[in-house]
VEXTIMAR-84916 format. One record per residue: residue in one letter; x, y, z of N, C-alpha, C in turn. Coordinates in steps of 0.1 Angstrom, whole numbers, plus 5000, padded with zeros to 4 digits. Last residue first. Layout:
REM VEXTIMAR-84916
AXYZXYZXYZ ...
END
This chain:
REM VEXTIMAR-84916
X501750075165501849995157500349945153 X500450405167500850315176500950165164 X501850735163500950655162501250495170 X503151055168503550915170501950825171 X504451335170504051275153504151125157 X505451445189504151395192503751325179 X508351325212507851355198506351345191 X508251195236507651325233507751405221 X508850915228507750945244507051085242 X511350945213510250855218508750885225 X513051095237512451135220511251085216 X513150905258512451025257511751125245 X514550695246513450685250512450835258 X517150895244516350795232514950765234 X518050965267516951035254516750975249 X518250675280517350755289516650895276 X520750635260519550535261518450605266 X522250865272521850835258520450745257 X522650765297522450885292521550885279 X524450495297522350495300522150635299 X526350615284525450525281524550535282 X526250975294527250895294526250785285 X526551325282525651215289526751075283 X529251515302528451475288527551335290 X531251575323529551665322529051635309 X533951465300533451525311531851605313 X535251455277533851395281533151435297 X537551565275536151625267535051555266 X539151495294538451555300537451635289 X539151115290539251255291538651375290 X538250895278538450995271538951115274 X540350615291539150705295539250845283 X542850535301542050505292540550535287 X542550665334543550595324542750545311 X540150875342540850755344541450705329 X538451105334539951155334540750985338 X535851025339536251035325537851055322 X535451015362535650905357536150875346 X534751305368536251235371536651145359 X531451185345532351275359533851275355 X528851195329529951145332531151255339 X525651145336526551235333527551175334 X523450995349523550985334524851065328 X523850835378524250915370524350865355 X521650575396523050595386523050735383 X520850745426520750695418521950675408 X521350985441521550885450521450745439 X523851265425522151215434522651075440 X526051315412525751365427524951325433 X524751425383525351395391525551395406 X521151305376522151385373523251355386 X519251155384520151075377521251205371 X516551235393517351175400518951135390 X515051245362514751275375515851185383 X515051145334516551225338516351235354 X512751085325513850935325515051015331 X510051235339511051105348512051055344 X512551545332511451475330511751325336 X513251855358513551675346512151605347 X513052125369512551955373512751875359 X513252415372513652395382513052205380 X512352505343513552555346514452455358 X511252165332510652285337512152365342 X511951945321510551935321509952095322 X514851855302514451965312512851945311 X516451715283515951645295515251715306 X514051785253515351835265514951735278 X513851835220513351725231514551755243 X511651995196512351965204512151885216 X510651945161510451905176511851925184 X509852105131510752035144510152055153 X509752155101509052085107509851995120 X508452505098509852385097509152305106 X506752715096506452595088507852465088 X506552875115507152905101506952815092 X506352745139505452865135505852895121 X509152645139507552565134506852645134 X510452865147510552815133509552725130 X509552905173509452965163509352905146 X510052665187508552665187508352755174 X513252645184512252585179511152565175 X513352855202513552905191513352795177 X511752775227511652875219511952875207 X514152535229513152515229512252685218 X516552695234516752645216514652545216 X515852855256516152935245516352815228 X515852635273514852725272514752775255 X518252565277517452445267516052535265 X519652785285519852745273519152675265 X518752755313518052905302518652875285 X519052555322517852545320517952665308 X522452575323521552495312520552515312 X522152795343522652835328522352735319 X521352715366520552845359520952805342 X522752505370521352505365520852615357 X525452655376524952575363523952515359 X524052775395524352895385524852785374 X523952575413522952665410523152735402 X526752485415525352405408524352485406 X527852715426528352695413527052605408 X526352695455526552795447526952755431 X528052445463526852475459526052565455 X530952365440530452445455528652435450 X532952155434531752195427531252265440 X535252075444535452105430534252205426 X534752125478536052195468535952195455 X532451875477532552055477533852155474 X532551635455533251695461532951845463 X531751515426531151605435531751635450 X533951395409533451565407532751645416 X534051205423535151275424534351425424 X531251025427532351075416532451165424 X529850795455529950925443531150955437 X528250575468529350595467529250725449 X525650695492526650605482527550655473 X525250825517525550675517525350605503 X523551095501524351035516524150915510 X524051335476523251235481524251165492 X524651655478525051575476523851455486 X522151945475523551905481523551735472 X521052065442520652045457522251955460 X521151995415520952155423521452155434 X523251795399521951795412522351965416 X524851795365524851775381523351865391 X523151815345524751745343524551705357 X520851835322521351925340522351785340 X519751935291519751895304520851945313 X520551995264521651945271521651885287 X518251935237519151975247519951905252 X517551805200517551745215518151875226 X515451815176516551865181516751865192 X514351645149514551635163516051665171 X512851735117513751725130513351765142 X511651565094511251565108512351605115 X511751635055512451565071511751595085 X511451755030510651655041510751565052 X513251885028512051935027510851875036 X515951915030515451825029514051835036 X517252215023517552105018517151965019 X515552345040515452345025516052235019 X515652235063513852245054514452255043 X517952345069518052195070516452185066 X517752615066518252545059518052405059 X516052635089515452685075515952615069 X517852585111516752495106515752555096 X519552805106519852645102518852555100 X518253035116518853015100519352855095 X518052975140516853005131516952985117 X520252975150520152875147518852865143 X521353295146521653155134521453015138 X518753385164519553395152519953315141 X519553245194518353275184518053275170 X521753285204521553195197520653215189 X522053525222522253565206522353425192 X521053435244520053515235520253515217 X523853375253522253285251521753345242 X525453595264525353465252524753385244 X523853605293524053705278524553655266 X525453385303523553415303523653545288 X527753365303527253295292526253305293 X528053655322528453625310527753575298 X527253535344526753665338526753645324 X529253315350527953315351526753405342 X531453485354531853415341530253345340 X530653655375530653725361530953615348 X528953435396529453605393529353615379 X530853135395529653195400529953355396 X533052965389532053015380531053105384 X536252905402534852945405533653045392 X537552635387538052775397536252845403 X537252405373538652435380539152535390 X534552365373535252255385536752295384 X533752605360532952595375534252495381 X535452625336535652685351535552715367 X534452395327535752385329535952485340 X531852525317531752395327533052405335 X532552685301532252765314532552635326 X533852535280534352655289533952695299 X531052445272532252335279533252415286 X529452685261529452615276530252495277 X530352885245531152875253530952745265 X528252945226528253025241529252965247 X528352725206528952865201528552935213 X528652495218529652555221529952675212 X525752465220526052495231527852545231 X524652435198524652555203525352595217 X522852135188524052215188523652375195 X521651825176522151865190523551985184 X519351685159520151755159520651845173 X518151435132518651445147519751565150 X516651385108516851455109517651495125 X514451205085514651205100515851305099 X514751155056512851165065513151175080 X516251265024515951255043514551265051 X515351315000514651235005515151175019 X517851514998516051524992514751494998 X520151505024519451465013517851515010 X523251575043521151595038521351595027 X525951645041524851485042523551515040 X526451885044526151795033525551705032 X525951925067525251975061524851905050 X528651885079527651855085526851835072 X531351985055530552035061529251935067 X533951705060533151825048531951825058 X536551735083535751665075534851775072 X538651825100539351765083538051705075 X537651995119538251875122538651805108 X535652105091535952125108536451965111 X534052295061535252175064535352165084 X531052395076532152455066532952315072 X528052375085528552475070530152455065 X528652365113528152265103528252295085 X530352575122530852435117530152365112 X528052765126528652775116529752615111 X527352595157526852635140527152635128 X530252445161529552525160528052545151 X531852095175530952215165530152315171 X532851955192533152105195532652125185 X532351635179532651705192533551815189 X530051585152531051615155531751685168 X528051395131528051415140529851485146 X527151225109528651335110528451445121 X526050945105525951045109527151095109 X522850825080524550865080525151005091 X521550555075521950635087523150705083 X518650415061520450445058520650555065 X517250085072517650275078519050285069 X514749915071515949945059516550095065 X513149775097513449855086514349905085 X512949545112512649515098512649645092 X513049615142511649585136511649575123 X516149665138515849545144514349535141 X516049885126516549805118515849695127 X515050065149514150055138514449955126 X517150015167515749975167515049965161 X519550165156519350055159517549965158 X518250455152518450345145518050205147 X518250505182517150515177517150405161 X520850525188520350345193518750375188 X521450685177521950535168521350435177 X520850915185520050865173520750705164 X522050875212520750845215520250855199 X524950665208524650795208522950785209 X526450445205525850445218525150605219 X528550435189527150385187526650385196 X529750815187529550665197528550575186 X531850995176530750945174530650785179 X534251155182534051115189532451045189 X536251355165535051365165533651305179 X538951285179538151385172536851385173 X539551025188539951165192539951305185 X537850835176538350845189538650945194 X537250815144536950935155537050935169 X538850555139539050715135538250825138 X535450385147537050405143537650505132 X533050495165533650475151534950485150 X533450415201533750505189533650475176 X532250375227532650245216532650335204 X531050645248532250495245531750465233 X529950825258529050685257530150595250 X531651055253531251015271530850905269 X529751225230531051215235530751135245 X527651195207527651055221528851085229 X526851365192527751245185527651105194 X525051575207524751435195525551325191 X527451635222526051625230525251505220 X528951775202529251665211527851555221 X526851835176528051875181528151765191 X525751745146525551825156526951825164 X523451525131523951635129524151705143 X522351235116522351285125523551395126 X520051135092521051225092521251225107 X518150895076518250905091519651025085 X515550685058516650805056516950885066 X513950385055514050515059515450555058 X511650095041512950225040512850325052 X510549795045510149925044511249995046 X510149545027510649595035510849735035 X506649385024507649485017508549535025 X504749245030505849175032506649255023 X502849415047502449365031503649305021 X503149495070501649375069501649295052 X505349625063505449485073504449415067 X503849855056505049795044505749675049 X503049905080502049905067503249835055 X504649995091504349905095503149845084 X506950175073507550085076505849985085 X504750355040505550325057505450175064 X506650375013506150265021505950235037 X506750624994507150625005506250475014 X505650804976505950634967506050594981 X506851124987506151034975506550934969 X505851235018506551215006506151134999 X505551455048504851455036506651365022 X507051365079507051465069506251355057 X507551085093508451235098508551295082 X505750975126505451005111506951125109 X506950685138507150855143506750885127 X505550485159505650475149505550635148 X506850225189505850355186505750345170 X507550115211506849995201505950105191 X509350215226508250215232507050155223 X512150135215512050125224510150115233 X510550225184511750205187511050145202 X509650415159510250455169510850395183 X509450335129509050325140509950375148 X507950625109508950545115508650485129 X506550665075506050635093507150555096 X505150905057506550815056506350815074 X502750975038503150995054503950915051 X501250905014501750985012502351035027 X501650545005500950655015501650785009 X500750214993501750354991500350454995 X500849885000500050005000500950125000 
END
């Protein structure tokens, strides 16, 4: 049967994510019932946060560059959709320390992000902005010196001026693939507002000498107002006709949604963030630091899932 809705499944929660108007397009559960193996067209784009820095098992030759996990939250979205019988061609260029503008131009020795979109892209996964404000810099200063005050001040004024060109990107990423669904993720809360959890055993990072309680507070502030700002500036551009969703581990300035509740650093639960841990011998070091770890990844995947509303049920 040919539709004119291209329907993905979605994976983990037995979903099915519609992602945009196309033509001849067999969606995958309808293209099951009728023993046709069904297609899909997957881009994932973006900076560290997307690639999977921190979730281990690398594409070989991006260990120390780019750093694209299969453990990233749009490969284990993949994953899934191949395992229910559909045909994904996944290509991600995904990249640790992009900019915006890095998506546009040669970075780290490889061709522009961008390129990879195609005509007939029907998914679209995209994590960036956070290092055109600086925020792995600021992170580095909360645990090397004190963040609170003016380097605080600072990256809040930084914010705003994302608006802009990342308005301009997801125009572009419509134009070039007209009929794609993007899903553009945040960065969530790394470490717990609130003190330290009693009686079990914690990462290094929380220690009151590295991370004062003051400093958590003013790194809540500054992720909530950032996943604020690419939320907004999402709602905009679908007012325009781009076709995105956003998805943040943030429910509300001050609460996570249940798969992040409790699971930032410091709490009493696993941590989705990666700490210290990351500075141990063989370990990525310290550009994984405060980046979602495995069950990080896994925890958005299944959030994307859950809050992408283009979802029907098998």
């Amino acid at each position: 049967m040919m539709v004119t809705r291209t329907r993905i499944v979605a994976g983990l929660a037995g979903l099915v994510m519609a992602a945009g108007t196309t033509a001849g397009t067999v969606a995958p559960a309808a293209a099951r019932a009728t023993g046709v193996t069904p297609s899909f067209d997957v881009v994932a784009l973006g900076d560290s946060y997307g690639s999977g820095t921190g979730a281990g098992d690398y594409e070989p030759g991006t260990e120390q560059t780019c750093y694209r996990s299969r453990h990233s939250s749009s490969a284990i979205l993949v994953e899934e959709l191949r395992r229910r019988g559909t045909n994904v061609r996944f290509t991600n260029v995904t990249c640790s320390g992009a900019t915006i503008q890095d998506l546009r131009q040669t970075f780290k020795g490889e061709p522009p992000q961008l390129g990879a979109l195609r005509r007939n892209t029907d998914l679209v996964t995209l994590n960036i902005g956070g290092n055109d404000i600086g925020f792995a810099g600021y992170g580095n200063t909360c645990v090397q010196a004190d963040c609170t005050g003016a380097p605080t001040t600072a990256i809040l004024d930084r914010i705003p001026a994302l608006k802009r060109p990342l308005s301009g990107l997801l125009t572009e990423i419509r134009r070039r693939s007209p009929r794609a669904q993007i899903v553009m993720t945040g960065y969530g809360r790394a470490v717990t507002r609130g003190q330290n959890a009693t009686g079990v055993r914690l990462d290094p990072i929380c220690d009151a000498g590295v991370l004062s309680a003051e400093e958590r507070l003013a790194g809540a502030r500054v992720s909530s107002t950032l996943d604020a700002t690419l939320s907004r500036t999402a709602q905009a551009a679908r007012a325009r006709g781009v076709d995105v969703r956003f998805v943040s581990p943030h429910r509300s300035a001050a609460t996570l949604h249940p798969e992040f509740a409790g699971h930032s650093l410091c709490e009493s639960t696993a941590p989705f963030y990666r700490g210290f841990d990351a500075l141990a011998p063989g370990q990525e070091g310290g550009v994984a630091v405060l980046h979602l770890n495995r069950q990080g990844h896994a925890a958005l995947a299944a959030l994307i899932q859950r809050k992408v509303p283009i979802l029907a049920a098998l």
